[in-house]
ZAMARGU-4260 file (C-alpha; in steps of 0.2 Angstrom, whole numbers, plus 5000, padded with zeros to 4 digits):
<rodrens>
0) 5974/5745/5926 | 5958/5753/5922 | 5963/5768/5914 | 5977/5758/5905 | 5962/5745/5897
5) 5952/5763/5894 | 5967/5771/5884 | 5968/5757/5873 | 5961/5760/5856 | 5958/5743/5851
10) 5956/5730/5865 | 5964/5716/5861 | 5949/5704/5862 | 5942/5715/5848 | 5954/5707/5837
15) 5951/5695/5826 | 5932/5697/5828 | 5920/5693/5811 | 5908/5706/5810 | 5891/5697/5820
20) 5903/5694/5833 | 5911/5712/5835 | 5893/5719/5835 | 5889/5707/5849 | 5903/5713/5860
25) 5901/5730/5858 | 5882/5731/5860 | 5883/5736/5877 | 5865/5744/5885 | 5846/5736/5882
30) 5841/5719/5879 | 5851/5707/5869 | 5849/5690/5859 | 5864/5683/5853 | 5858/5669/5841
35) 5873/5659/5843 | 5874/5643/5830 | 5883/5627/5833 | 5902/5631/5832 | 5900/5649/5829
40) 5912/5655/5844 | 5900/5658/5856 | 5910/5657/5873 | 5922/5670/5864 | 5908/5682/5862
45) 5902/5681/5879 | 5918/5684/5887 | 5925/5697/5876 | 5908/5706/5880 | 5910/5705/5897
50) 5928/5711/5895 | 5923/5726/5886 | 5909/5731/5901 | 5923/5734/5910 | 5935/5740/5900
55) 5922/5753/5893 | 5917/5759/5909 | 5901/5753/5903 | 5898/5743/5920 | 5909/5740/5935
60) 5914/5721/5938 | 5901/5720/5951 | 5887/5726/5942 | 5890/5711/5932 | 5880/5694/5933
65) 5884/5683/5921 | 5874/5665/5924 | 5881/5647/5915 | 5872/5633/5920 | 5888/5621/5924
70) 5904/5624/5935 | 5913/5620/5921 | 5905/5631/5910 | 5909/5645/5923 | 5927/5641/5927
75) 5930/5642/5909 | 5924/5660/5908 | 5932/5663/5922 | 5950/5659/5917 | 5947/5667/5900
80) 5938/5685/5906 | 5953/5684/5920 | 5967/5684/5904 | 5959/5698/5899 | 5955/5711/5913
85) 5964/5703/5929 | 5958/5699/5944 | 5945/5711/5942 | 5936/5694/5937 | 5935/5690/5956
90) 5923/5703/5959 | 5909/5699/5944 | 5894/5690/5952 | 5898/5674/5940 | 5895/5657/5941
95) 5876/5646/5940 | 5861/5648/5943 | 5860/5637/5957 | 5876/5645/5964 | 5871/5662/5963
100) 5855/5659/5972 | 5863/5649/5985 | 5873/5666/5987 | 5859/5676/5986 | 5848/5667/5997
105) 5863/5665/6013 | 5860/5684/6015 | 5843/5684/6015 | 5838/5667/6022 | 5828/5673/6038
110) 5816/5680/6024 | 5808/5662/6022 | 5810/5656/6039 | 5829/5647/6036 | 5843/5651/6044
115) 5859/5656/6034 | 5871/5642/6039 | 5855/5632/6031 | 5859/5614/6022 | 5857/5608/6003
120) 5849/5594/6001 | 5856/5581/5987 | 5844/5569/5979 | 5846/5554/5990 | 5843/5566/6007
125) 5827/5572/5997 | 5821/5556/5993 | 5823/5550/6010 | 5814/5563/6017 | 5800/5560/6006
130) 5799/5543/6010 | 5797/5548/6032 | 5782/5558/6027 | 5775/5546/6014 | 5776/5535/6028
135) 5765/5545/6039 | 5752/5547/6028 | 5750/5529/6026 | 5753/5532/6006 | 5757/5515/5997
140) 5778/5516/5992 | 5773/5502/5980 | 5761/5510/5970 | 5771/5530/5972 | 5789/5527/5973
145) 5795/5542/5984 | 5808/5544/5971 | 5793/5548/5957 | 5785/5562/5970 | 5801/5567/5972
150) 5799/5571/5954 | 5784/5580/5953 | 5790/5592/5967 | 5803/5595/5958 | 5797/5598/5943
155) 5783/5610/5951 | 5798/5617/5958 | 5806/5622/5942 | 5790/5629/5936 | 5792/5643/5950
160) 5776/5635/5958 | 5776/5635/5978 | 5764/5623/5987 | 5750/5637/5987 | 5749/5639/5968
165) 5747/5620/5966 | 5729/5615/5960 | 5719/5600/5963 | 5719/5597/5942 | 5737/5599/5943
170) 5740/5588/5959 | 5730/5574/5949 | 5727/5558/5958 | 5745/5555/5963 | 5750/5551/5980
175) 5730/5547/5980 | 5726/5565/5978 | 5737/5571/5994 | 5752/5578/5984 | 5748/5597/5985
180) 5748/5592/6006 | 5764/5580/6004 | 5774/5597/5995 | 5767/5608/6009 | 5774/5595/6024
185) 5788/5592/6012 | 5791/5610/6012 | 5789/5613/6033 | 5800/5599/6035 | 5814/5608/6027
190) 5812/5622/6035 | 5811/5613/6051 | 5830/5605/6047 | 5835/5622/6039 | 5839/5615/6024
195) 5833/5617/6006 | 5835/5607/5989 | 5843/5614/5973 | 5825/5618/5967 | 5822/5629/5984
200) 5837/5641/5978 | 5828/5649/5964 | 5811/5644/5970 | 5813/5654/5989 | 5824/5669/5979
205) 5809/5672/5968 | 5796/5672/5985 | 5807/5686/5990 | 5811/5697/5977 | 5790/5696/5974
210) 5785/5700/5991 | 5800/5711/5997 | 5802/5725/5982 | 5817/5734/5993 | 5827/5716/5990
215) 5823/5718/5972 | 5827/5737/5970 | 5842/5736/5981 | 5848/5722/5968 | 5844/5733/5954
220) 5856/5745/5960 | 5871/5733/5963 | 5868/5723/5947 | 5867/5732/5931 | 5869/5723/5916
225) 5867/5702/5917 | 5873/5690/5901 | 5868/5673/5901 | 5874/5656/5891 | 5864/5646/5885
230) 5847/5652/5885 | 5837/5642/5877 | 5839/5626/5890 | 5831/5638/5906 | 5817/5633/5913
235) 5802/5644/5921 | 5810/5648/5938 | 5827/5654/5928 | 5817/5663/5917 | 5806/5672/5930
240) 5823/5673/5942 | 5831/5683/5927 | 5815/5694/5923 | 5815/5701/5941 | 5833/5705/5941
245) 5835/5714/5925 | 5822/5726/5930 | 5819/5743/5919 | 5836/5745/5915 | 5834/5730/5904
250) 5851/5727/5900 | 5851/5707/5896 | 5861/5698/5887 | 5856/5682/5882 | 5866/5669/5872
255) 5859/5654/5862 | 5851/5643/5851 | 5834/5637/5851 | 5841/5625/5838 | 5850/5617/5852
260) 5835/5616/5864 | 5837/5599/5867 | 5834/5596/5887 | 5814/5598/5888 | 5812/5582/5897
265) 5821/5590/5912 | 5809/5608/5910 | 5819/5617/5898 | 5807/5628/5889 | 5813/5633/5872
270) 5798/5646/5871 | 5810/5657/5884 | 5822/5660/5868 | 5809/5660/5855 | 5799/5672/5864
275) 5813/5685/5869 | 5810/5699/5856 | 5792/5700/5862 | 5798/5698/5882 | 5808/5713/5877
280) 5802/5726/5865 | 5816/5734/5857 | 5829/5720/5860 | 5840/5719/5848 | 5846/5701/5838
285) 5862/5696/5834 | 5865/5681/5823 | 5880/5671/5824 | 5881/5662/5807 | 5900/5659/5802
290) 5905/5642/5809 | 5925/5640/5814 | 5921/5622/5816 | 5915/5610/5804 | 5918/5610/5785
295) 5904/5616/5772 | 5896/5599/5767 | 5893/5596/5787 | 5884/5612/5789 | 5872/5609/5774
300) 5866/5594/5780 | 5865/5600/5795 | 5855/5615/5790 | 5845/5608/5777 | 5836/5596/5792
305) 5833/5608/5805 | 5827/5618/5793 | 5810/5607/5794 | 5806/5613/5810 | 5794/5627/5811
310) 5795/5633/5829 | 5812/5644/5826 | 5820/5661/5823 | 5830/5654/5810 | 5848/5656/5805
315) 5858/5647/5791 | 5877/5641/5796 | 5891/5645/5785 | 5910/5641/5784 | 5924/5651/5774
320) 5935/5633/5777 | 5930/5621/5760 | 5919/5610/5758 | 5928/5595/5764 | 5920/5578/5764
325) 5903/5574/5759 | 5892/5565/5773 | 5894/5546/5771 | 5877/5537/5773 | 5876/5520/5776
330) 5864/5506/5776 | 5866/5488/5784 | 5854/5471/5785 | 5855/5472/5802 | 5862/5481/5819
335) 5877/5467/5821 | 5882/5471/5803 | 5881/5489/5807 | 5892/5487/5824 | 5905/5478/5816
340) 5908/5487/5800 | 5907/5506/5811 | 5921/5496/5821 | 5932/5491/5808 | 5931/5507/5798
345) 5935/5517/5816 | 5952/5502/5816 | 5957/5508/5800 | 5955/5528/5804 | 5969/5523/5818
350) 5980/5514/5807 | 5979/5529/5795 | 5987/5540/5810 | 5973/5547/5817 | 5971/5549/5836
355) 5956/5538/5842 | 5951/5553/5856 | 5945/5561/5841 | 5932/5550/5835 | 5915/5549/5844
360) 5899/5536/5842 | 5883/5545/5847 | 5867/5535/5849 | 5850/5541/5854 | 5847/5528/5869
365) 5858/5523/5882 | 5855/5503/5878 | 5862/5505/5860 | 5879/5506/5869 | 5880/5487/5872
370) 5882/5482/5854 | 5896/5493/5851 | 5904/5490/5868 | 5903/5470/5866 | 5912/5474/5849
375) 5925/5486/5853 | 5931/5472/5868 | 5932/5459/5855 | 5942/5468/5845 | 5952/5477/5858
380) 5947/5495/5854 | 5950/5505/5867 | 5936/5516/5870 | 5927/5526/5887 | 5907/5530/5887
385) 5902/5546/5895 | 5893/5539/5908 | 5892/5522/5916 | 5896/5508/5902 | 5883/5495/5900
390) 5888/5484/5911 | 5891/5496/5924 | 5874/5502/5925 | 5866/5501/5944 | 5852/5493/5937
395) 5862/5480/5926 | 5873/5476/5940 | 5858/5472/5952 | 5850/5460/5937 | 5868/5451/5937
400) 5868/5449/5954 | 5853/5439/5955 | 5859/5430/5942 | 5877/5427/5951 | 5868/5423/5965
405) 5858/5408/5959 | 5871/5400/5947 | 5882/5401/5961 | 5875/5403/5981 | 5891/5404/5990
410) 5892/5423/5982 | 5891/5433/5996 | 5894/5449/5986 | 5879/5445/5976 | 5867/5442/5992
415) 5874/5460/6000 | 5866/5468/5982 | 5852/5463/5979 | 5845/5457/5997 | 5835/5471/6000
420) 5834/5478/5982 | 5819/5480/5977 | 5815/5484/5998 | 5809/5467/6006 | 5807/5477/6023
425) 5823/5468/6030 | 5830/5482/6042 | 5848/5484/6047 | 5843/5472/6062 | 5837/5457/6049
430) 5854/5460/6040 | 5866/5461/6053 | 5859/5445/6061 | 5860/5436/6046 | 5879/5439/6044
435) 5880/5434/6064 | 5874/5421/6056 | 5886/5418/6043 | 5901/5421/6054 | 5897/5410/6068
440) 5893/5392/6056 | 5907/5399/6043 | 5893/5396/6030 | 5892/5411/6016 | 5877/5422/6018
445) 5863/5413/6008 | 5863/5397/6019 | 5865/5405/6035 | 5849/5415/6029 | 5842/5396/6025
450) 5846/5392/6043 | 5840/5408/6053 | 5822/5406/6046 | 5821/5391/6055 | 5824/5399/6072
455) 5815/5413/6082 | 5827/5427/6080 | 5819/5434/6069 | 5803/5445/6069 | 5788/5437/6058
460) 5786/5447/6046 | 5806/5447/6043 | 5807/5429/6044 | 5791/5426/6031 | 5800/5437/6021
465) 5816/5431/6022 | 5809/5412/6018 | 5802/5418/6001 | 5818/5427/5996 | 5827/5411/5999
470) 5815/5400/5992 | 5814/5412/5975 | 5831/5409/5973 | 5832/5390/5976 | 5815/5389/5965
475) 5826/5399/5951 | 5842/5389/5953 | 5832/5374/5945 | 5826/5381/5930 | 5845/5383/5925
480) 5848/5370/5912 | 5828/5370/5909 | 5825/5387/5904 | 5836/5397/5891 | 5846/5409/5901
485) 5837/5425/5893 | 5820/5419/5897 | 5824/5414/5915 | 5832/5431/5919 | 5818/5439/5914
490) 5808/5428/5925 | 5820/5433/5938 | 5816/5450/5934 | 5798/5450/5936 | 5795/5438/5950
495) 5808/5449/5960 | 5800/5465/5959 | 5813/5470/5950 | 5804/5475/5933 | 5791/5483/5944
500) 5801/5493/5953 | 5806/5505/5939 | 5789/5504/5931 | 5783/5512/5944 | 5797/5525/5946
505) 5793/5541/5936 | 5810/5547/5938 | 5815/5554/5917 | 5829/5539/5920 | 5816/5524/5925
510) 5809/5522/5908 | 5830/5521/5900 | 5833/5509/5916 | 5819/5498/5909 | 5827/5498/5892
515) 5844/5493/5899 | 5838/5478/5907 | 5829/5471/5891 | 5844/5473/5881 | 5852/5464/5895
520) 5839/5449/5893 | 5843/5454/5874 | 5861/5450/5875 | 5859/5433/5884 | 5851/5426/5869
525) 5869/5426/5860 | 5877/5412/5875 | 5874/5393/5877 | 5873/5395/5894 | 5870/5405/5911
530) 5886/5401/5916 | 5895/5407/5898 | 5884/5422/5899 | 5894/5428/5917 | 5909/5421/5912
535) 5907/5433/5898 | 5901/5449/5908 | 5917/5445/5921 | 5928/5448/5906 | 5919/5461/5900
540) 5922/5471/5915 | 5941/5466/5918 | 5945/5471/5898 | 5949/5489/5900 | 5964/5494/5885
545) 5975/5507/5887 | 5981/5515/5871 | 5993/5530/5865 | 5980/5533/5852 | 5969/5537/5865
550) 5948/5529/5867 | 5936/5531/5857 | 5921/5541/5866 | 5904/5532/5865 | 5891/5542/5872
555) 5871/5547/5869 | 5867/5563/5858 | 5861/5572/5874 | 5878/5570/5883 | 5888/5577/5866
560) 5879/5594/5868 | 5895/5607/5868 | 5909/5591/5863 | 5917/5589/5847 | 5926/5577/5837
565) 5935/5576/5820 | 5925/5560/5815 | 5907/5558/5821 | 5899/5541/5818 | 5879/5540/5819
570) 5872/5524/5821 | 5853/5519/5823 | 5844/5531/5811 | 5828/5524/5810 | 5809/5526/5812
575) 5807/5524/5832 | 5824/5524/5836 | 5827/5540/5831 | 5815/5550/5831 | 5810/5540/5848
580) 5792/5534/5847 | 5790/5538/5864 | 5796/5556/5863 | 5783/5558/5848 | 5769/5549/5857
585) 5772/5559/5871 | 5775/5576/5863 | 5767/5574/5846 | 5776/5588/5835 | 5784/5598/5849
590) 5793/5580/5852 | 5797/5579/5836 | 5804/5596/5831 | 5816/5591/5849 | 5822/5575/5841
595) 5827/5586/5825 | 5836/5597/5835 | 5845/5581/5842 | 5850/5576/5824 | 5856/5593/5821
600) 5866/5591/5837 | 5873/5578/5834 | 5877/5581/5816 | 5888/5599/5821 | 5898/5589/5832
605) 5908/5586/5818 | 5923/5594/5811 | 5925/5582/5797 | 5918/5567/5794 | 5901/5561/5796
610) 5896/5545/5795 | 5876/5541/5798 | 5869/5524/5796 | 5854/5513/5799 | 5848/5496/5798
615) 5833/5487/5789 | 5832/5476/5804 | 5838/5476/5821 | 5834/5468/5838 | 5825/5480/5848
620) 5822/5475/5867 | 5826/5459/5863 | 5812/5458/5847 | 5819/5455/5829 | 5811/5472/5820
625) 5810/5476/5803 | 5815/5495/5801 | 5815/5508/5790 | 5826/5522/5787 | 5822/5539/5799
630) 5813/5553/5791 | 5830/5564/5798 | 5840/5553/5784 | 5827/5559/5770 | 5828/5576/5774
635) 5847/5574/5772 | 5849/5585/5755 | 5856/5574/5742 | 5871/5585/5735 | 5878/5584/5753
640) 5879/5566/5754 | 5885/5551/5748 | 5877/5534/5750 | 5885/5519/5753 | 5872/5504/5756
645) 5870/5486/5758 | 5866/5479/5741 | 5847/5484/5735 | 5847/5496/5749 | 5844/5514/5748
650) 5837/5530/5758 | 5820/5529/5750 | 5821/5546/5747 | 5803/5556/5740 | 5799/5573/5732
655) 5797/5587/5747 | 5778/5587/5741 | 5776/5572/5748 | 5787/5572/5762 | 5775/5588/5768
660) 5759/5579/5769 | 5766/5562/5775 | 5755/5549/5786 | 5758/5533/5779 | 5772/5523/5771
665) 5772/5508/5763 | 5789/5499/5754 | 5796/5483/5751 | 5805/5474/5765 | 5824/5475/5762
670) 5823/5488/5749 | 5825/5504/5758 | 5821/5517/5743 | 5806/5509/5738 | 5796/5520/5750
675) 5781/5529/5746 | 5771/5542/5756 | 5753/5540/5756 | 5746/5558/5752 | 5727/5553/5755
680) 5717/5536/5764 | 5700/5536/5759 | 5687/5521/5771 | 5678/5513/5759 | 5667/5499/5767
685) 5680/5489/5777 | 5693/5493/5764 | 5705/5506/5768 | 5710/5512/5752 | 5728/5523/5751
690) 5730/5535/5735 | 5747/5540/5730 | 5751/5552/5715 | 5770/5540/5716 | 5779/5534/5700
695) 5785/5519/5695 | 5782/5499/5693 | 5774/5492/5710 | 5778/5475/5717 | 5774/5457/5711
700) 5765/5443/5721 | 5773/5437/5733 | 5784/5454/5740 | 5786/5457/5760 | 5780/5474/5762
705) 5781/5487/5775 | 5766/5500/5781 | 5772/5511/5794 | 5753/5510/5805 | 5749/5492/5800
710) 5766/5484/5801 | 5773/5469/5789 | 5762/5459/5778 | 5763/5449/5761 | 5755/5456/5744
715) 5743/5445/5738 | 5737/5449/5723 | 5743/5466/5710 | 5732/5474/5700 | 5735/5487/5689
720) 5735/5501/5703 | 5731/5492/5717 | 5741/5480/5730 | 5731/5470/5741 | 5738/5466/5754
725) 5737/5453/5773 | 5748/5460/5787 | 5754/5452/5799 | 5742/5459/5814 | 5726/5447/5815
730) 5712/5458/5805 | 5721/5466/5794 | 5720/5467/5774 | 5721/5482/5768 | 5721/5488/5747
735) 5732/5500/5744 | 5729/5511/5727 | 5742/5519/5719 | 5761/5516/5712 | 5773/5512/5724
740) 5791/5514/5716 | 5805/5501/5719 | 5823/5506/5721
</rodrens>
């Protein structure tokens, strides 16, 4: 078959090729970017190349690594390289970076003391085990969840650091300064059950190929030329794992786009991509430019936001299908408004023939799911969330359990949940003698718990325990009636442990966990009553719809990375929603530049339609808040678009000059456009005083304003340029000096 595929003149996965593409297949020997843009064909490129490797005689198939990072991703380039060479595909070293390793390190295992039968870990066994040496130490689980350590050794992990490189400044005071000792036990322990976790398979692969050079050389000679996907989400142990392998041939291939980087809250470095020409002198760069998937006024708006971003290599997107229809942006009063009108406009895409499986609703957050899911139930859109629904969520179904549990004690379903959740320190003994209990006086679980304390059964410490959890619930169950249901809950929350729980967790979830729960207390505000509220959530949960027109897919931008979707809609646009205040508070302008390359995401996964939108106010963790439109909707270029607004809305839209040196705003509440960027504040006594170079009438006495440091406030007096003006925040009045234009 070899000879045959040799003989060929033109392989047949040659045809059809644009030119980028073709010069990415056939660029066979040194090092390799392929700058693969959103929709560009990347997984044909890969393929074909690896295809023409062998059909070249460049490369036998097992001189070929070829790394994806997901087993879907892999399988997919399995089936397609095997349509094109045969089962010569079962002998490329293919599949993920964990998988490899995990391959790499069974025939060298005795190299770090494991065994080669050794076991891997999941998340939960790591955990656990943390917990046993936590224990030993005496080290508080209240104050560091083992969860969160599990965290930091992981991430250390990920990092390519081993216990020995970890320094006292980057141990910190977590663990109370005893968490470089807590990775070394933690690291002894697993070699003591010969087991590893996933971060181990890189992590022990790169201890050998650094202190045993004939492992390295003798990979050198069996693999020859390696091609990755998606680059740009590696972290540092990927990075340093794939450096060692490629050796002096150099023959790398790596395919991306730092556009896309958007997972740097789980280590992805994007600098790996960014740096790869400098990595490796000579290497040569292949952009991929021509998109096959979205039409021409998607890609400009696309292109013309990331654009803003200054840490790129660049690349502009370009279709040779038309123009097709402009972006629709939309503006609404309030989130409810928002979720109701996407909802009705996705109803009558359906009636107009088109299949529901091909229209998506991406948010930034995982709690903005609930508004549209509430909807979509009452209107009997069938739809599926890529992930738990809302109120599928662990951390939702623990809340309503405590609630089913005091509107209703005879739930024994609910005292199973949540009776050692947060941990109480009732043991499997405390448990199983409280259903003894139940079963020998036929009384459900909660009463026979009432009864058991009374007795000696139990040890102290379980009893007193055990008293105060039944007493929290029978102290609870009387505020029903007296408290509003959304403020008992979050009573509930707190005075379990509940709340505190996940605030000390440090896992990357915790902090979405948290924001679940107070759009949980949010959604309560909407009911009469506790009781309406559960009989609500119990049909919520039974109304699954099945439809020929498929579901609508209702999913965050992070999960839509590699998806896409004829209809796109974009909901939540706005000032700390999207960009997240937290990302940017955190990360400052790397964080930002991220949350643009989310927005470019999400915009490309369009074919054609895009419909973004935001609201002037919307109820955020269960606090009404006034909103402005995000700066990604500003920088949306206006002959792309077309506005459709709530009346005496609008974008509020400013020249580029300004945009470039923005740090303040100030606008009119309700009045989207009439934004102006502050270009210079000058402290003038106990005055700060804003100069704007803006054109345009002002406001009168009277207006509701909005400054984007100082909040809402009321203008109290106009004067020629100058508003004064008392915010809302004690302490606060401000004069502001300069036009500020209305819509």
């Amino acid at each position: 078959m070899m000879n045959d595929l040799n003989q060929n003149p033109v392989s047949p996965w040659l045809i059809g090729l644009n030119t980028s593409q073709s010069d990415a297949v056939t660029s066979l020997q040194g090092p390799l970017l392929v700058l693969s843009g959103a929709g560009t064909g990347k997984t044909r490129v890969l393929t074909s190349r690896l295809a023409e490797l062998v059909a070249s005689g460049t490369a036998k198939p097992w001189n070929i690594l070829a790394v994806t990072f997901t087993n879907k991703a892999a399988r997919e380039m399995k089936s397609r390289i095997g349509d094109m060479v045969g089962p010569m595909v079962e002998q490329v070293w293919l599949g993920t970076f964990h998988s490899l390793a995990a391959k790499m390190l069974r025939r060298h295992a005795d190299m770090v003391g494991l065994k080669s039968d050794f076991t891997i870990l999941d998340s939960d066994d790591q955990v656990r085990l943390i917990k046993q040496l936590m224990a030993a130490e005496n080290i508080d689980p209240k104050r560091w969840p083992a969860r969160m350590v599990a965290g930091v050794i992981s991430r250390w992990k990920d990092r390519g650091l081993v216990p020995e490189k970890i320094t006292l400044a980057e141990a910190g005071d977590v663990a109370n300064g005893r968490m470089q000792q807590l990775y070394k036990d933690y690291q002894a322990r697993l070699l003591t059950l010969n087991a590893v976790d996933f971060g181990d398979l890189l992590l022990h692969m790169l201890t050998i190929f650094q202190n045993h050079a004939d492992v390295l050389a003798d990979y050198h000679g069996r693999i020859t030329h390696i091609m990755v996907d998606e680059y740009q989400d590696t972290n540092v142990a990927q990075y340093l794992w794939l450096r060692l392998l490629t050796g002096q041939r150099n023959n790398l291939c790596c395919v991306g786009d730092d556009d896309q980087s958007i997972y740097g809250w789980r280590g992805a470095e994007v600098g790996n991509i960014l740096r790869f020409e400098s990595d490796f002198p000579g290497a040569k760069t292949v952009r991929l430019e021509e998109n096959y998937r979205s039409t021409g006024h998607i890609l400009a708006a696309a292109s013309t936001v990331i654009a803003r971003n200054e840490t790129r290599l660049g690349k502009t997107l370009f279709t040779s299908a038309d123009d097709g229809e402009k972006v629709r942006v939309n503006g609404y009063w309030d989130g409810a408004d928002e979720a109701r009108t996407i909802s009705s406009h996705i109803e009558s895409i359906q009636q107009a023939g088109h299949h529901l499986s091909q229209i998506a609703v991406l948010v930034r957050a995982g709690f903005q799911t609930r508004e549209f899911e509430e909807r979509f139930i009452a209107i009997g859109l069938p739809y599926r969330v890529v992930g738990a629904r809302f109120y599928e969520r662990a951390e939702i179904r623990d809340a309503i359990a405590y609630l089913r549990l005091i509107a209703q004690p005879a739930d024994d379903l609910a005292f199973e949940r949540i009776i050692n959740v947060p941990k109480r320190g009732l043991g499997t003994a405390s448990i199983q003698a409280i259903h003894i209990q139940a079963r020998a006086s036929q009384k459900p679980l909660l009463a026979a718990a009432m009864d058991l304390i009374e007795t000696e059964e139990l040890r102290p410490a379980a009893r007193t325990t055990l008293g105060n959890f039944v007493q929290d619930i029978g102290r609870w169950r009387k505020q029903i009636g007296t408290l509003h249901q959304g403020d008992l809950a979050r009573m509930v929350l707190d005075e379990s442990g509940y709340t505190t729980m996940w605030q000390m967790d440090k896992s990357p979830d915790a902090e979405g966990r948290l924001e679940n729960l107070t759009e949980l207390v949010s959604a309560m505000q909407d009911f009469d009553s506790l009781q309406g509220f559960l009989e609500h959530i119990s049909l919520v949960m039974d109304g699954d719809t099945i439809s020929e027109q498929g579901e609508v897919t209702l999913m965050t931008l992070h999960a839509a990375k590699g998806l896409e979707f004829d209809t796109v809609f974009l909901p939540g646009w706005e000032e700390g929603i999207f960009p997240s205040q937290r990302t940017m508070d955190e990360n400052g302008a790397i964080g930002l530049e991220e949350e643009r390359r989310l927005a470019y995401v999400g915009i490309t996964r369009a074919r054609k339609n895009v419909h973004i939108s935001f609201a002037s106010s919307r109820r955020v963790h269960g606090q009404w808040q006034s909103a402005i439109p995000s700066r990604f909707v500003q920088e949306l270029p206006a002959e792309n678009i077309i506005e459709d607004m709530a009346q005496g809305m609008g974008i509020g839209r400013t020249s580029p000059a300004y945009i470039a040196g923005a740090s303040d705003i100030v606008g009119q509440q309700g009045y989207g456009p009439g934004w102006r960027r502050m270009a210079d504040r000058q402290q003038q006594g106990a005055e700060n005083r804003f100069v704007a170079e803006t054109s345009g009438a002002g406001f009168t006495r009277g207006d509701r304003v909005f400054h984007q440091k100082f909040g809402m406030g009321n203008v109290l007096n106009v004067e020629g340029d100058k508003l004064e003006i008392s915010f809302d925040k004690a302490g606060h009045k401000k004069v502001v000096s300069g036009f500020v234009s209305k819509p």
